[in-house]
KEGU-148579 format. One record per atom (N, C-alpha, C): residue in one letter; atom name; x, y, z. Coordinates in steps of 0.2 Angstrom, whole numbers. Example, Ala and Ser with C-alpha at 12.3 -4.5 7.8 and 13.67 -1.06 7.14 Angstrom:
<rs>
R rest atom     X     Y     Z
R    A    N    66   -28    39
R    A   CA    62   -22    39
R    A    C    66   -16    39
R    S    N    64   -11    35
R    S   CA    68    -5    36
R    S    C    64     0    39
</rs>
This chain:
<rs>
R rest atom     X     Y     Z
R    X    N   791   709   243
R    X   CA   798   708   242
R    X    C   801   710   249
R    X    N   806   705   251
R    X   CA   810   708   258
R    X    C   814   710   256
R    X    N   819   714   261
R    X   CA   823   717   260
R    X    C   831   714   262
R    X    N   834   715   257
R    X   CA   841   710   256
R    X    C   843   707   263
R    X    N   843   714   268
R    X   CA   847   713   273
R    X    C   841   707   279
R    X    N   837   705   278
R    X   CA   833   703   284
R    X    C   835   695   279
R    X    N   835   696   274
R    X   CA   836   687   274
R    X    C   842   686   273
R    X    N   848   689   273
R    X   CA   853   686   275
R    X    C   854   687   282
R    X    N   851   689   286
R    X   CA   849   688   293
R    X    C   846   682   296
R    X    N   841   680   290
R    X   CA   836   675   292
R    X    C   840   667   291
R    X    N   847   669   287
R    X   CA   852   664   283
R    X    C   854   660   288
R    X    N   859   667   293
R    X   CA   861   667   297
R    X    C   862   666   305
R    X    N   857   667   305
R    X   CA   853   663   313
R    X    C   854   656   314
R    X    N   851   653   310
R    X   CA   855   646   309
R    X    C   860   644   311
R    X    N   864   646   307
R    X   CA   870   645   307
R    X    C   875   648   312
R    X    N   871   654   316
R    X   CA   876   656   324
R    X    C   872   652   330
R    X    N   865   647   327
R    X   CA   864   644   332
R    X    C   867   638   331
R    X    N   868   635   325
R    X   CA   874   628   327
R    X    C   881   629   328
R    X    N   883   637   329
R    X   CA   890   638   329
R    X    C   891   638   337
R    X    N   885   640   340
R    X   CA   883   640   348
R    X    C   882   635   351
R    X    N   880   631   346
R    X   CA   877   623   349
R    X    C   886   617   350
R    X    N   889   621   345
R    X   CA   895   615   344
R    X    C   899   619   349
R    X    N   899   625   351
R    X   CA   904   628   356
R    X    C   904   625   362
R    X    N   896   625   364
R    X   CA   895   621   369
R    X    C   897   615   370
R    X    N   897   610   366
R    X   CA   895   604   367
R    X    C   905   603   366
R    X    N   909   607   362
R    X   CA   915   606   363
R    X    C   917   609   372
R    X    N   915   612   374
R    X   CA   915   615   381
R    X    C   913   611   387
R    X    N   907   607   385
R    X   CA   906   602   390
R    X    C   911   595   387
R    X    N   913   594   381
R    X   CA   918   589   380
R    X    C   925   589   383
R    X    N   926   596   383
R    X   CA   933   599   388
R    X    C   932   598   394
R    X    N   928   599   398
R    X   CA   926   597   405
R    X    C   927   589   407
R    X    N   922   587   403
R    X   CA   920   579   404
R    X    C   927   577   403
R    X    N   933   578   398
R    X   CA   938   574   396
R    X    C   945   577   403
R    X    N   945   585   405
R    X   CA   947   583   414
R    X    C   945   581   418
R    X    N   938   580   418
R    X   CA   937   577   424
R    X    C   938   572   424
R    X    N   940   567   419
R    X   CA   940   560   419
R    X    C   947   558   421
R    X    N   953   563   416
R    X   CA   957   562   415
R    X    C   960   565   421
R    X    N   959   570   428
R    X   CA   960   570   434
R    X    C   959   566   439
R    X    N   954   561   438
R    X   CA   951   557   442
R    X    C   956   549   443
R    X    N   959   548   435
R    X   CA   963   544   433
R    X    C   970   545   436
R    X    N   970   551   434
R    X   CA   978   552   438
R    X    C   980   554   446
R    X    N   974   555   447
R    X   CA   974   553   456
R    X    C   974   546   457
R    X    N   974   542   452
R    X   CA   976   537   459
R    X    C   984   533   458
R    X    N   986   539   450
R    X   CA   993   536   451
R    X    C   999   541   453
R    X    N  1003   540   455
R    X   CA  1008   545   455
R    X    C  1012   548   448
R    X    N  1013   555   449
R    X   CA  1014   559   445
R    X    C  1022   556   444
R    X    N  1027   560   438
R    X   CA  1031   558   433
R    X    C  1039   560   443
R    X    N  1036   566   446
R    X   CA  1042   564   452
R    X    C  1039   562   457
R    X    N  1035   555   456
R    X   CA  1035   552   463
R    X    C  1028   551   468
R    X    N  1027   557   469
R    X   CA  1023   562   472
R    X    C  1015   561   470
R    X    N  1010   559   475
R    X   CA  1004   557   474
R    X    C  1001   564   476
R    X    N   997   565   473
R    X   CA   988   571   474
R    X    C   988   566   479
R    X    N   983   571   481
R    X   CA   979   570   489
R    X    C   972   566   486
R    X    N   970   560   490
R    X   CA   963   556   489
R    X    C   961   558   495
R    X    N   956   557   491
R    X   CA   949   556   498
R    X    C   949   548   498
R    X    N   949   546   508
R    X   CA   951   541   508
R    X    C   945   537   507
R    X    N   946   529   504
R    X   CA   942   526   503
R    X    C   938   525   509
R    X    N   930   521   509
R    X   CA   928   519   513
R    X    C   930   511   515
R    X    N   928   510   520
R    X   CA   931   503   524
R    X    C   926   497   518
R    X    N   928   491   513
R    X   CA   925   489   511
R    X    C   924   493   500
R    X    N   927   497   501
R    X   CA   926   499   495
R    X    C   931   496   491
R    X    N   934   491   491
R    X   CA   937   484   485
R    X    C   931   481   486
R    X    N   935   477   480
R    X   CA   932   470   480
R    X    C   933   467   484
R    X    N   925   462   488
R    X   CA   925   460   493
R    X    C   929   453   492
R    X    N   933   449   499
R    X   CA   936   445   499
R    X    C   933   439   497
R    X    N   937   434   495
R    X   CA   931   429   491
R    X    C   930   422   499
R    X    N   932   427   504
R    X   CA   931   423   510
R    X    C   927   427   514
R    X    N   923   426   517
R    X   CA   922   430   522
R    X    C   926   431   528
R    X    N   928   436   531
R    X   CA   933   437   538
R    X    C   929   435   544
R    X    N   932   433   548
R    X   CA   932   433   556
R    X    C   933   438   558
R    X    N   932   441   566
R    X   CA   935   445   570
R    X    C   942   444   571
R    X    N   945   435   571
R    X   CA   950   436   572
R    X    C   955   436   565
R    X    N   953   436   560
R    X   CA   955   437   555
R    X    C   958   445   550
R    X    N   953   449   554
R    X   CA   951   455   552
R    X    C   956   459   554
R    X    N   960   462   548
R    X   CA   964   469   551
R    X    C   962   476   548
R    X    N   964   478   550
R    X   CA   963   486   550
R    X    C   964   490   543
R    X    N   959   493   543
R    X   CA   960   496   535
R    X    C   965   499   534
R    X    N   970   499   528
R    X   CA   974   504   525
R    X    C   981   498   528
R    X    N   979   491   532
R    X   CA   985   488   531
R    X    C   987   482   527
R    X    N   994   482   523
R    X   CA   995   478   517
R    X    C   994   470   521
R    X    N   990   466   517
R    X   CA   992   459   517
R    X    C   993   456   512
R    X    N   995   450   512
R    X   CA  1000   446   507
R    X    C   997   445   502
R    X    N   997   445   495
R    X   CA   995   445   489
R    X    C   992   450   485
R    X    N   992   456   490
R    X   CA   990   463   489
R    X    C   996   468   483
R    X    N   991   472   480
R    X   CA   998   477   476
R    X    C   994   482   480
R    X    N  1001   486   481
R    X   CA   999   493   485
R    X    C  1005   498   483
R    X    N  1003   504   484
R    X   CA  1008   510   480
R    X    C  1009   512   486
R    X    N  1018   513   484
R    X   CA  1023   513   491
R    X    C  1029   518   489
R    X    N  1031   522   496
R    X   CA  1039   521   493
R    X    C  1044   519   495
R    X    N  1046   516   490
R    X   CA  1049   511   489
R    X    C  1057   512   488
R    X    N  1062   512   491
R    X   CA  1069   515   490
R    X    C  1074   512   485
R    X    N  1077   515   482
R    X   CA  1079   512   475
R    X    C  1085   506   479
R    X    N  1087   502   474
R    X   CA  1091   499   476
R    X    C  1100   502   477
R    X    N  1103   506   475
R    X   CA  1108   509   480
R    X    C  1107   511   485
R    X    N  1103   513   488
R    X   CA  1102   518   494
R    X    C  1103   524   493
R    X    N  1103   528   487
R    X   CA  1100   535   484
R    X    C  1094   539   483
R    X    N  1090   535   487
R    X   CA  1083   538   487
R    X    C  1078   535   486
R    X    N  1069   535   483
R    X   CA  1066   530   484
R    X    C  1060   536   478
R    X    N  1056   531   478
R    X   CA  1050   533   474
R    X    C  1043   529   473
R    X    N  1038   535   476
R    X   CA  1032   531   474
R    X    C  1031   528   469
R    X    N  1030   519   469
R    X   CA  1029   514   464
R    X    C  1025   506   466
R    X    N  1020   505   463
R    X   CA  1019   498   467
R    X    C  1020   494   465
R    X    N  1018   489   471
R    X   CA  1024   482   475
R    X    C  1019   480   477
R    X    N  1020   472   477
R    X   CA  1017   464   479
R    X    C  1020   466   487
R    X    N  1015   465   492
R    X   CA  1016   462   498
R    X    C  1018   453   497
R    X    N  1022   451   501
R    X   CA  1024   444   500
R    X    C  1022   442   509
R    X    N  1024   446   515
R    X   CA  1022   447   522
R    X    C  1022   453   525
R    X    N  1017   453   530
R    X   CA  1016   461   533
R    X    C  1015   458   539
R    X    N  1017   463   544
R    X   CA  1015   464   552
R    X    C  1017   471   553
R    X    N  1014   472   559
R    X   CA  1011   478   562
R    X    C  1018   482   560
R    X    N  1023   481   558
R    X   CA  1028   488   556
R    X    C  1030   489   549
R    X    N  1027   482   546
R    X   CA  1029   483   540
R    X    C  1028   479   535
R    X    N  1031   478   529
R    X   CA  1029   472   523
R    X    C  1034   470   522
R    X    N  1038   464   519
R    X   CA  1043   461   514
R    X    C  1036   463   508
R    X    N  1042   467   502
R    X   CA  1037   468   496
R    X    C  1043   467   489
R    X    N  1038   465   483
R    X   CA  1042   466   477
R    X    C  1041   470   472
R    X    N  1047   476   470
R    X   CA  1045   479   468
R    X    C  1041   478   459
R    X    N  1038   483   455
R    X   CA  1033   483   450
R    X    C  1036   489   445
R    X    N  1037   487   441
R    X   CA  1040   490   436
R    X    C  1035   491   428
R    X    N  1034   497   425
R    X   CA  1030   498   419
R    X    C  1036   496   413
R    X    N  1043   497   415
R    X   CA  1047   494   409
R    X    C  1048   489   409
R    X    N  1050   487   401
R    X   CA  1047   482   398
R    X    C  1055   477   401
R    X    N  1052   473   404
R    X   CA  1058   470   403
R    X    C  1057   460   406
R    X    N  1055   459   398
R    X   CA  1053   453   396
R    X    C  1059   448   394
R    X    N  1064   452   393
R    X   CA  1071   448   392
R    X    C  1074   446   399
R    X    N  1071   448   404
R    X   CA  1076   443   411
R    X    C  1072   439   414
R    X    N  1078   434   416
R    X   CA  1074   428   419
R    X    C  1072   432   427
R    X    N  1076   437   429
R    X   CA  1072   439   437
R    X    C  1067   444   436
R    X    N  1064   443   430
R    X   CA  1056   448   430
R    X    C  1051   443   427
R    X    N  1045   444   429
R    X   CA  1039   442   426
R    X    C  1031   446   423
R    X    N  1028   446   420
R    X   CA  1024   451   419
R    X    C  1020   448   423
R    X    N  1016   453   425
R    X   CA  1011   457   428
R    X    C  1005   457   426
R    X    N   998   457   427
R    X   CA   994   459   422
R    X    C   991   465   428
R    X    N   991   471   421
R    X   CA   990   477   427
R    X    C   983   481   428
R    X    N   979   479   424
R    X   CA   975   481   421
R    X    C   969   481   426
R    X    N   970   475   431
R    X   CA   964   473   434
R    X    C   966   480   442
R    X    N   969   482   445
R    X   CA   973   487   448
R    X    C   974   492   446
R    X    N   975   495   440
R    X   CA   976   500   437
R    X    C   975   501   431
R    X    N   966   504   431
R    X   CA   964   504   425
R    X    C   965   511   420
R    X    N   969   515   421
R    X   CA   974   520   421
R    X    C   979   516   416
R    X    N   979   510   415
R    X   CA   987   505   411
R    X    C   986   505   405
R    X    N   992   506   401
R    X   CA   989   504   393
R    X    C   993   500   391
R    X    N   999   494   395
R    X   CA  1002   488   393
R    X    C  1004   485   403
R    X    N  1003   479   400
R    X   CA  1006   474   408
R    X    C  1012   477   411
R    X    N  1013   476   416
R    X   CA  1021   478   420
R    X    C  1026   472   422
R    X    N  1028   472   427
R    X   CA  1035   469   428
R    X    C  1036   466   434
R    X    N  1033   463   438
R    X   CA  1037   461   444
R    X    C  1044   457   445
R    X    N  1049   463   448
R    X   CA  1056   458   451
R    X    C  1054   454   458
R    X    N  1059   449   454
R    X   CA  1057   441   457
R    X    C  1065   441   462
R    X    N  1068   446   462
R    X   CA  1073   447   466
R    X    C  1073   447   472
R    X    N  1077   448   478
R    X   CA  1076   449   484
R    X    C  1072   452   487
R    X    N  1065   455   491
R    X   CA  1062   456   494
R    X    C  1064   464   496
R    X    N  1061   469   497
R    X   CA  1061   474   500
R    X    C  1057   476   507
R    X    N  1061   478   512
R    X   CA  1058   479   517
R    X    C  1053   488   518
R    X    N  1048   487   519
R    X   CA  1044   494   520
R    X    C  1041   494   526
R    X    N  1043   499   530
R    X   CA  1037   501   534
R    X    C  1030   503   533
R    X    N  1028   503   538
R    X   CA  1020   506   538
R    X    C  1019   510   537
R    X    N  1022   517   538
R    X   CA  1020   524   535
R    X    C  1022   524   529
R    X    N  1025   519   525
R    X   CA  1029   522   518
R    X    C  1022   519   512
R    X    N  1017   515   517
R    X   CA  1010   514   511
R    X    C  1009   518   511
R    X    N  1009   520   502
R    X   CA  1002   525   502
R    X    C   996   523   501
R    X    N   993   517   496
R    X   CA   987   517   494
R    X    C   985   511   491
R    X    N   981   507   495
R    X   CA   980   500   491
R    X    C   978   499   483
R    X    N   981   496   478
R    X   CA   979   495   472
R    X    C   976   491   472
R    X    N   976   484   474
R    X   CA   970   480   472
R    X    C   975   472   474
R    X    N   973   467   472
R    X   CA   976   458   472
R    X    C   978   456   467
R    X    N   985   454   468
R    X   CA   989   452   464
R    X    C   983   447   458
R    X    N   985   445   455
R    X   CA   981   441   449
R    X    C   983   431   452
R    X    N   976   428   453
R    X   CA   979   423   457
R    X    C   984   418   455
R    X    N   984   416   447
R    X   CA   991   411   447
R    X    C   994   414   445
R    X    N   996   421   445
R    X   CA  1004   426   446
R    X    C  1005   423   454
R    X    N  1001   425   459
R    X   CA  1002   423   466
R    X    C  1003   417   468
R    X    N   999   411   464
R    X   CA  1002   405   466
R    X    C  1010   403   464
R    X    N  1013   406   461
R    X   CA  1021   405   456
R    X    C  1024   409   461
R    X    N  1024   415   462
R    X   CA  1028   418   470
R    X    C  1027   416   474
R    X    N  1023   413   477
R    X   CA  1023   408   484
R    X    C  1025   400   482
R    X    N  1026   398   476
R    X   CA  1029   392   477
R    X    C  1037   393   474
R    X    N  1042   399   476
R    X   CA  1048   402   474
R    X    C  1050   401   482
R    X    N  1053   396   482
R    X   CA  1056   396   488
R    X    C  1061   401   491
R    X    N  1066   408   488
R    X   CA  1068   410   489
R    X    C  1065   416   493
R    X    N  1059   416   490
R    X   CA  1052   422   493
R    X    C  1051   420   498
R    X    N  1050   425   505
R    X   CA  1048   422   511
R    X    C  1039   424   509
R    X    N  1034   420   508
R    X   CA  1028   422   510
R    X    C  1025   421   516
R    X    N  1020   423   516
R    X   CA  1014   424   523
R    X    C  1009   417   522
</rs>
């Protein structure tokens, strides 16, 4: 006959090894779920504006064009061309200040872009917004955005921060046939 105290021992080892077994695995699910969820939110800007630091992409890390480039075609990484979304800032429209947000490049040269701005509010009720689809650019999105169809904004070169990705192609063929928009 054993003694009382060794099989409530023998009970319990069990049971402090799945209490160690679920510790763990909640411990690496805590981990796994920042990692992912810092990795998401570096590529978008925070609630003031303000982007985390990237490591910059390498030259070629989008999607490849569906053309191939020339040398004479070929510009320089990190600069917007026309059908591209990229995260900018972007100055409000009173001249109060600005805030990083992205924007459709419509034309760029070497000092800067005509862009429109990119809104996550919903605003399905105006004739000068259109929806977006955002998901292909910002997989971080959990509903489409807003493109204003209004007057164009002028940005410098220094005010890019970070390529998102190509417009969605017949969103971009409807902005290039707006005669109001100057495109490229």
């Amino acid at each position: 006959m054993r003694p009382a105290g060794r099989r409530e021992a023998e009970v319990r080892m069990p049971e402090a090894l799945l209490w160690s077994v679920a510790l763990l695995l909640a411990v690496a699910a805590g981990w796994a779920w920042n990692s992912w969820r810092h990795r998401v939110a570096d590529r978008r800007p925070g609630r003031d504006g303000t982007r985390r630091p990237t490591a910059p992409r390498p030259r070629g890390a989008d999607r490849p064009s569906a053309r191939p480039r020339s040398r004479a075609t070929e510009r320089a990484a990190g600069t917007p061309a026309p059908g591209e979304i990229w995260w900018a800032d972007v100055p409000y429209a009173d001249g109060s200040g600005s805030k990083v947000r992205p924007c459709l490049v419509l034309r760029a040269d070497s000092r800067g872009a005509d862009v429109l701005k990119i809104t996550s509010q919903d605003k399905s009720d105006r004739d000068d917004h259109v929806r977006i689809p955002t998901r292909d650019w910002d997989p971080g999105a959990e509903h489409d955005s807003y493109l204003s169809l209004t007057e164009p904004i002028r940005i410098s070169s220094a005010d890019f921060a970070d390529r998102a990705g190509r417009c969605d192609a017949d969103l971009w063929r409807q902005v290039r046939a707006l005669r109001h928009l100057p495109t490229s």
